[in-house]
N, C-alpha and C positions, 0 to 999 in steps of 0.2 A: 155424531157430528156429520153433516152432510158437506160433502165439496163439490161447489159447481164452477166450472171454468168458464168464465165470461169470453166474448170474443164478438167483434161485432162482423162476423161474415154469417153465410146462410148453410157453412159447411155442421156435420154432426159432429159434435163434440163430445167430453167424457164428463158423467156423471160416477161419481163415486161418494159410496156411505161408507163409513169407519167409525170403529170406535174410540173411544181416546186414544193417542198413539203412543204406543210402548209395543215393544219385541213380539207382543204374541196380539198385536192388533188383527182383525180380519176383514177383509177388502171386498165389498160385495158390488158386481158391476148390477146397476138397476138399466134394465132391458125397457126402453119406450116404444111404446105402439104407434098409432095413428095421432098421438095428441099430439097439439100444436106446444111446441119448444117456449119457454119464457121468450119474451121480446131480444131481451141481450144475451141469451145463452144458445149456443147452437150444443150439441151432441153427437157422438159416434153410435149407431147403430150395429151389436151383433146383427150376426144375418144367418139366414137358417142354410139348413145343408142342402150339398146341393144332391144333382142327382146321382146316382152310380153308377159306376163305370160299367158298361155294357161291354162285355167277353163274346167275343164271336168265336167260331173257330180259327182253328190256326192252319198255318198253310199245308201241315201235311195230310189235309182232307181236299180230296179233290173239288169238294163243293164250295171249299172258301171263299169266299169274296174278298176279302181282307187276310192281313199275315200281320198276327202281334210282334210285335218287337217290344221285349224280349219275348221269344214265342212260350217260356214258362208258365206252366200256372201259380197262381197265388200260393200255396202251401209250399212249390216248389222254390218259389221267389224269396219268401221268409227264411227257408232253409239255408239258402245261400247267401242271405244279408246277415241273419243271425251270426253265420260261420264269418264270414268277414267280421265284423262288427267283434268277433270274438279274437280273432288275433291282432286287435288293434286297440284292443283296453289297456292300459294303464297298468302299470304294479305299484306295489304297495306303499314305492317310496312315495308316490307323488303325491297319495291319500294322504301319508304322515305331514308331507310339507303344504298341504293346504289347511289342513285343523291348524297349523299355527299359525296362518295369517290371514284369513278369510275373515272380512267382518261385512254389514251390514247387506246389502241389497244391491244387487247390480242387473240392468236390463239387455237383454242380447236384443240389437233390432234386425231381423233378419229382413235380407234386402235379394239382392240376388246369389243368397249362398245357403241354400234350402236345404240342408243336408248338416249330418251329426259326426260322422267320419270327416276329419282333418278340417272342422273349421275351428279355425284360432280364436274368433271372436267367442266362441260358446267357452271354449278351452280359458280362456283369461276371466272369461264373466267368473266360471266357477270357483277358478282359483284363487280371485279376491275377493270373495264375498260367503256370507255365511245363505243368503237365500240366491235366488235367481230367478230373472222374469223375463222368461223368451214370447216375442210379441212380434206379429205382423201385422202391417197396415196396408189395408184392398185402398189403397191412393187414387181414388174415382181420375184422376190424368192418366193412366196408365190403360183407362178404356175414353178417351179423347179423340182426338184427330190429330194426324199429321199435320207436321209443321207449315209444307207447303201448297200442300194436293190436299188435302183431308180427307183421306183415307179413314178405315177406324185403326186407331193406331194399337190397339191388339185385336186381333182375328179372333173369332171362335174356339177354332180349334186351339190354338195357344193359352187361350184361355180357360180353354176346359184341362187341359197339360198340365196349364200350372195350379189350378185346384188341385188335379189328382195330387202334384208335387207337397202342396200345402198337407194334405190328408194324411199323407205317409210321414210327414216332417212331424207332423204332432203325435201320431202312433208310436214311431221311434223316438220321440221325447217322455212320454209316456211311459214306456219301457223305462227311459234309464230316470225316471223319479220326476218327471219334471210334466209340462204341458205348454200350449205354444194358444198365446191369447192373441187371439183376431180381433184385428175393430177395423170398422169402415170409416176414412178420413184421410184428410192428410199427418203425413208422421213431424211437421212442424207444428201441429196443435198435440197428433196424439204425445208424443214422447214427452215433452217437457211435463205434459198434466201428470201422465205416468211418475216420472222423475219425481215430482211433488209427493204426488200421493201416498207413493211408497218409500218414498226418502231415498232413493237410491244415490247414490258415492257417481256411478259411472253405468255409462251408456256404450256398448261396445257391438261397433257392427262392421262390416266389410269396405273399405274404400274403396268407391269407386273412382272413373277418370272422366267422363262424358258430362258436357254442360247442365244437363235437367235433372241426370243425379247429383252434380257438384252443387246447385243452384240449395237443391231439396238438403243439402245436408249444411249448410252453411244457414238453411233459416232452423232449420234445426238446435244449430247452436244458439245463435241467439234466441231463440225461445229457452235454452237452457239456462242461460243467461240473467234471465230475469225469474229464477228459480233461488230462492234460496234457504235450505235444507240442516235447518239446526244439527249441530253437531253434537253424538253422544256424549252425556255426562263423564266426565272421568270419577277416578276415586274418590275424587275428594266432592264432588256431587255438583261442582259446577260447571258451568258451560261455558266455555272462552271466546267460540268463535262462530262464526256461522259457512257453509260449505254452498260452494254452486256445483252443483253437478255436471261433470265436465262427458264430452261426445270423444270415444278414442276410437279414431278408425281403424282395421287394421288390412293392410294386404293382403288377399288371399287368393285371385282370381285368375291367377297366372302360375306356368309350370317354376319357372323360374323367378323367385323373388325381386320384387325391385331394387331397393338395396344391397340386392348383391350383384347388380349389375358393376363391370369394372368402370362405366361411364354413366355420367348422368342420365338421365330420361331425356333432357330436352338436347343432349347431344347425342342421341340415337344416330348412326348412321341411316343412311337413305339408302341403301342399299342391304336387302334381305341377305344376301350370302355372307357380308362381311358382318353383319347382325349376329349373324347362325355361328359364324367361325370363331368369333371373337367369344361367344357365350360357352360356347362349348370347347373350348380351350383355355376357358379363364374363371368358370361358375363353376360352381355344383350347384346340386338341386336338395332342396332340404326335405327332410323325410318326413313324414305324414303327422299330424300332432296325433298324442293318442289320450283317449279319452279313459274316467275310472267308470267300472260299471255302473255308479249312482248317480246323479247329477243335482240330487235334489239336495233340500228341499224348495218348491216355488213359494212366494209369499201366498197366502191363503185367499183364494179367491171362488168364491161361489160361482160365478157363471163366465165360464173361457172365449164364449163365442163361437158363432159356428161361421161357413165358411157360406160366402153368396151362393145362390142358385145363378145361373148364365142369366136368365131372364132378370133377376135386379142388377147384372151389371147391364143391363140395355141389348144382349148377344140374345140369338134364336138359337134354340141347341139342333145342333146336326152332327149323325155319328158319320165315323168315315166309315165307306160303303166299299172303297178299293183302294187297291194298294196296300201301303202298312198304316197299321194303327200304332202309335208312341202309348206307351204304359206311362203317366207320369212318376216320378216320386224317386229317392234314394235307395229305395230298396229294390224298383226295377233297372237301375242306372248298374247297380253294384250284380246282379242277376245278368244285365246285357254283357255285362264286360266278363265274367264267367262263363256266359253261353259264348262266347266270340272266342278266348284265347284259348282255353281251357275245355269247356265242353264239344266243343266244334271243332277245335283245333284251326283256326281260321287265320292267327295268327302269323302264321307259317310263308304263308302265300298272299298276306295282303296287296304287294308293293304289287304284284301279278295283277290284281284283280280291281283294284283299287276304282279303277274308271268304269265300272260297268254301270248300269243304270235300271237294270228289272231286277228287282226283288231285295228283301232285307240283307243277305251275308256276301254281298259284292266288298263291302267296307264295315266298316266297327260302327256305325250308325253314335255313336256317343254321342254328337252333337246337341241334339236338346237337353242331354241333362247337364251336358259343360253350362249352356246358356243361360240353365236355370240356377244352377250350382247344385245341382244336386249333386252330379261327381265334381271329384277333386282332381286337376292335371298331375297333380304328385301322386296321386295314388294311382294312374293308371302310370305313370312311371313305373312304381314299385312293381306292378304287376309283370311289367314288362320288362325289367328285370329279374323279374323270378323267374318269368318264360323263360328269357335267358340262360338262367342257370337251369335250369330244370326240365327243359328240353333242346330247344337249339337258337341260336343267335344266327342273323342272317339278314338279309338288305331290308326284310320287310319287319322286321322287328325293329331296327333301326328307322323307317320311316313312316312308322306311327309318330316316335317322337318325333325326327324330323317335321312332320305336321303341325303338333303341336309346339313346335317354338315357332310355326308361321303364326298360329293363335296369339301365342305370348306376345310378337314382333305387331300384329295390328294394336293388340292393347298400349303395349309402350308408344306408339303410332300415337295413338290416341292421347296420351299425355304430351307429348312433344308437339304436335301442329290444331290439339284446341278444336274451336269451332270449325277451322277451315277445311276439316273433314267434311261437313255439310254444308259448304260454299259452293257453289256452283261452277267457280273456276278451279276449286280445290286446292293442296296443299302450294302447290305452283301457281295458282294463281292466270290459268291459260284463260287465254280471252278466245272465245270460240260462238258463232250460233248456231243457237240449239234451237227445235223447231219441240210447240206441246200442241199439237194435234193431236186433239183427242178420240176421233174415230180410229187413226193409228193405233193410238198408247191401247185404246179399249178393244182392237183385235189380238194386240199379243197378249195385255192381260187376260183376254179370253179363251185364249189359243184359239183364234179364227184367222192365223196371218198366210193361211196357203202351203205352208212349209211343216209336213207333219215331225221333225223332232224338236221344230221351236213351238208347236201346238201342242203337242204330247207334253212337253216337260210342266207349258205350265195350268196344263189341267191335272197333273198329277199334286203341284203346287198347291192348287185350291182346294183338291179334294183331299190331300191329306196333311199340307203343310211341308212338307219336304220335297227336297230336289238333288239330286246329285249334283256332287261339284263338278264335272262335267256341263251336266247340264244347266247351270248356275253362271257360267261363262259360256257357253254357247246361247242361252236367252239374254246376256248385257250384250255381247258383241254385236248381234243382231240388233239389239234396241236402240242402241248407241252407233256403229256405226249403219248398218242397213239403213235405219227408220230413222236417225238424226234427232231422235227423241231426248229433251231434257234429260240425262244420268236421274236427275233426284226422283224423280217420278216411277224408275225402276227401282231405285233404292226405298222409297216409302212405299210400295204395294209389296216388297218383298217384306218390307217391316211389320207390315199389315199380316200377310200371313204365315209366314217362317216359325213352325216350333223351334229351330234354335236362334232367334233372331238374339244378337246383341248388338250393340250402334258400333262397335270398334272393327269386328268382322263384317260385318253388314257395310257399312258407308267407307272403311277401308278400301275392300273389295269393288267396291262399284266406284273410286275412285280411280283403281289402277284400272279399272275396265274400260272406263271411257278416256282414259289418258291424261288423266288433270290430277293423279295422284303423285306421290312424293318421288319419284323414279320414272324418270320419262320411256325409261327402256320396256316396261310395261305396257307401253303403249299396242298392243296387239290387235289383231283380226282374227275372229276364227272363222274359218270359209263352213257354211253348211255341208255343201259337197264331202268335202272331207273329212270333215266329223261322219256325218251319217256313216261311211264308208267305214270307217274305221271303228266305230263303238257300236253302230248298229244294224251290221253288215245285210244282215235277212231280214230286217225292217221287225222287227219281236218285242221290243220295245213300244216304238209310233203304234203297233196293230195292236199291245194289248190299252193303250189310252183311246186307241182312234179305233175301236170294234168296223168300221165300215171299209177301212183297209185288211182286216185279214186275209179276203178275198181276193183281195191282188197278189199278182207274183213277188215272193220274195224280197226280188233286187226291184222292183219298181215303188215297195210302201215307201221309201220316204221320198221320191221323186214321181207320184204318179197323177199327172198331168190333168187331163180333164176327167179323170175320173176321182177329182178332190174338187175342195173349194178354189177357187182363183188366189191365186197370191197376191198380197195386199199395196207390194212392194219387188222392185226389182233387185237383185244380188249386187252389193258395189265391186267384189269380185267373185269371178268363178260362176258358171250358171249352173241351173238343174240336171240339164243334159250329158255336162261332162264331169261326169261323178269320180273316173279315174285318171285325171287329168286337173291342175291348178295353175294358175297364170302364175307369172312370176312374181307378183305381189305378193297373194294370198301365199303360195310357197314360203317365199321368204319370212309372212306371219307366222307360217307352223314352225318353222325349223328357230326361230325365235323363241317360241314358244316352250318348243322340248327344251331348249337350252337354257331356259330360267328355273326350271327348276320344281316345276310343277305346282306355283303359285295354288293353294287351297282356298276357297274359301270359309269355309270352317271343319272342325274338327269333325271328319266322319266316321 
């Protein structure tokens, strides 16, 4: 019996052959080529693989170009995901308590929680269902345009991350019994046909908070909606009712759970400290779910899907050439945070070091795989209280978390003030003009603005996707107040290309930056002069993005005058001249600034 899902748009839709349906039915996806679709049926297209991940060397070769992050290799990476993945399985009771209640089929829709360690959704698929069907949808909006600028609303490089992400999530599925079926479409056509086809009970996947994913999981539903899923015969051989397959979201994106906050979400205080104080004197943090070695079995399916090549999502592949290169996947996420605490011993001396800006081990770089979910904020809790115990406790073990509840604080952000995060006057609602001159916006995006470490940072941006949270707030300050440039225009290029981009840290962040965010005391200035001075004192930084300043003395790479480009704009305060020296504005922004508390923008 052949099932085809009608729909009258021109998106690919799913085709599935089965045979009569009973317990050991088998699910065969038919793979279309070039032929043109029936008139009323679209299809979802597997797509082939893409290409491999190119290893360069690592930095401790003087010839590198590039420095992997994690700098491990492959065998090494396995070894240390393996040994994780090993003190986090399951005992034997939980295998006893799932044979007694697991029945029929349940689908895990992975969304942005790309990883096997502490996702709950995979954790409850298993434990109520006798099969399980872990499936991703390549969402063609997900390589679109920005909302206001049309940017491409994922970058290359992001999108080559989150392949690798994808690759390693179905390997480690793999492993523990299972496999992770891909299809090209949207997840309000793919899932419900899914749900049909397979009968599945329940649909379980990550909640999110943010409009375009609240939008996509609400038409979700109602596509499930109009699903409905005869119920198994009981003893007596008849059938009483008929089942819709219901979508159960579940939290998992944040250190600290939502419901256990002591206040509601949309009563979030507006102020970060009393957020922090109140969490961490009134929460715990729940422990990591732990998974049984096996997960399987998947319903039977002949052909999984492979993953696009960049060129069918519409992207030119380009490796990064300098800087660091990001290792997608769970198993480099779980190998970074080993090589950082543990093998490096980095842990120690973070809070020290935290604001540097050349090279991988200034910070814990975690950030892309928070965004992608490939790690978990509770597991790198745990870790960091095993540091703890197991070596020493001390301000900078302390202020990894500390970070990480600023994370947690934009996400709840995010459920509490809505769209008004991507408003232009933002959560306050400030009435201000902003100027989108685009010869402006197009020299900082280039870094051609005259100022080598607002040019440095975001060619470092383009070329590998990352920026230092330093330098993350010293390019909005500049953009916002220097250049009077529209916020959203910094916020959607950074969306465009940020391996950890999420909209909660992302449009968060570039609200309190331009001062239209939920806390006016945010409102700040970073003076260039003083940055430079103080994070990039010998210019080593600006000279290894900007090769044509090495040659300059020292103390003149990031003020050196006519022997740069012209600056594109003049300083609103503090000039280039007086580097150890601040008027008393700009003064009053820094010392403002220390005393908030060291605002992040994502977890590094």
């Amino acid at each position: 019996m052949a099932i085809l899902l009608s729909r009258a748009t021109t998106l690919s839709l799913l085709s599935l052959k089965t045979t009569i349906p009973s317990s050991n039915s088998t699910f065969t996806f038919i793979l279309f080529t070039n032929q043109a679709p029936p008139p009323t049926t679209t299809r979802i297209l597997p797509l082939s693989n893409p290409s491999p991940v190119t290893m360069s060397t690592t930095a401790s070769s003087s010839s590198a170009m590039y420095q992997l992050v994690p700098e491990q290799g492959g065998n090494e990476m396995e070894r240390v995901a393996d040994h994780t993945f090993g003190r986090y399985t399951s005992s034997t009771h939980i295998i006893k308590k799932r044979s007694s209640s697991g029945k029929g089929t349940s689908i895990v829709w992975f969304r942005n929680d790309l990883r096997v360690l502490d996702n709950e959704a995979l954790y409850k698929a298993w434990l109520t269902s006798q099969t399980v069907l872990p499936v991703y949808c390549v969402d063609p909006r997900l390589f679109a345009t920005t909302y206001h600028f049309g940017f491409p609303k994922t970058g290359v490089l992001r999108a080559q991350f989150l392949l690798e992400c994808l690759a390693d999530l179905r390997k480690n599925l793999i492993k523990r019994g299972l496999n992770l079926l891909i299809l090209h479409g949207k997840p309000e056509d793919i899932i419900p046909s899914l749900a049909k086809a397979f009968g599945a009970h329940t649909v379980y996947a990550q909640k999110e908070s943010c409009s375009e994913e609240l939008n996509v999981e609400r038409s979700v539903i109602r596509g499930l909606q109009q699903v409905v899923i005869p119920c198994p015969e009981e003893s007596t051989g008849v059938t009483n009712s008929n089942n819709v397959p219901k979508l159960q979201l579940i939290w998992g994106a944040t250190m600290y759970h939502i419901d256990d906050l002591p206040f509601d979400a949309t009563c979030l205080p507006d102020v970060y400290t009393q957020f922090r104080k109140t969490v961490e004197g009134q929460c715990s943090i729940r422990t990591c779910i732990k998974l049984p070695a096996s997960l399987g079995p998947p319903p039977a399916i002949e052909d999984w899907g492979c993953l696009p090549s960049l060129e069918q999502l519409g992207l030119r592949s380009r490796n990064v050439s300098k800087g660091m290169k990001f290792v997608g996947g769970e198993t480099a996420a779980l190998s970074r945070v080993y090589e950082y605490f543990w093998k490096k011993d980095l842990l120690k001396v973070y809070k020290e070091t935290r604001n540097g800006m050349l090279g991988p081990d200034y910070s814990t770089k975690f950030s892309p795989w928070l965004a992608s979910g490939s790690l978990s904020p509770r597991f790198i809790h745990e870790e960091v209280k095993r540091y703890e115990n197991e070596r020493q406790a001390n301000s900078s073990t302390y202020w990894v978390l500390f970070e990480l509840i600023w994370r947690d604080y934009f996400r709840f952000l995010s459920v509490k003030y809505g769209n008004s995060l991507f408003h232009l006057g933002g959560p306050r609602k400030v009435q201000r003009s902003w100027s989108r001159d685009e010869n402006l916006f197009e020299s900082w995006k280039n870094g051609c603005t005259g100022y080598p470490l607002i040019d440095a940072n975001m060619k470092e941006l383009s070329t590998t996707g990352f920026m230092s949270n330093r330098g993350r707030q010293i390019a909005c300050s500049f953009l916002v107040r220097d250049m009077s440039i529209d916020w959203r225009m910094g916020a959607e290029w950074f969306e465009t290309c940020l391996l950890d981009y999420d909209p909660c840290s992302n449009y968060g962040n570039w609200t309190y930056g331009s001062g239209v965010g939920n806390d006016p005391r945010e409102d700040r200035y970073f003076s260039i002069p003083k940055q430079a001075q103080t994070y990039d004192p010998e210019g080593e930084y600006v000279a290894y993005w900007l090769p044509q300043l090495r040659a300059i003395p020292k103390d003149k790479r990031n003020f050196p005058g006519n022997l740069y480009i012209p600056q594109i704009v003049p300083l609103k305060y503090g000039t280039a001249g007086r580097h150890n020296k601040e008027d008393k504005s700009s003064g009053r922004a820094r010392r403002a600034n220390e005393r908030a508390g060291e605002r992040r923008w994502n977890r590094r």
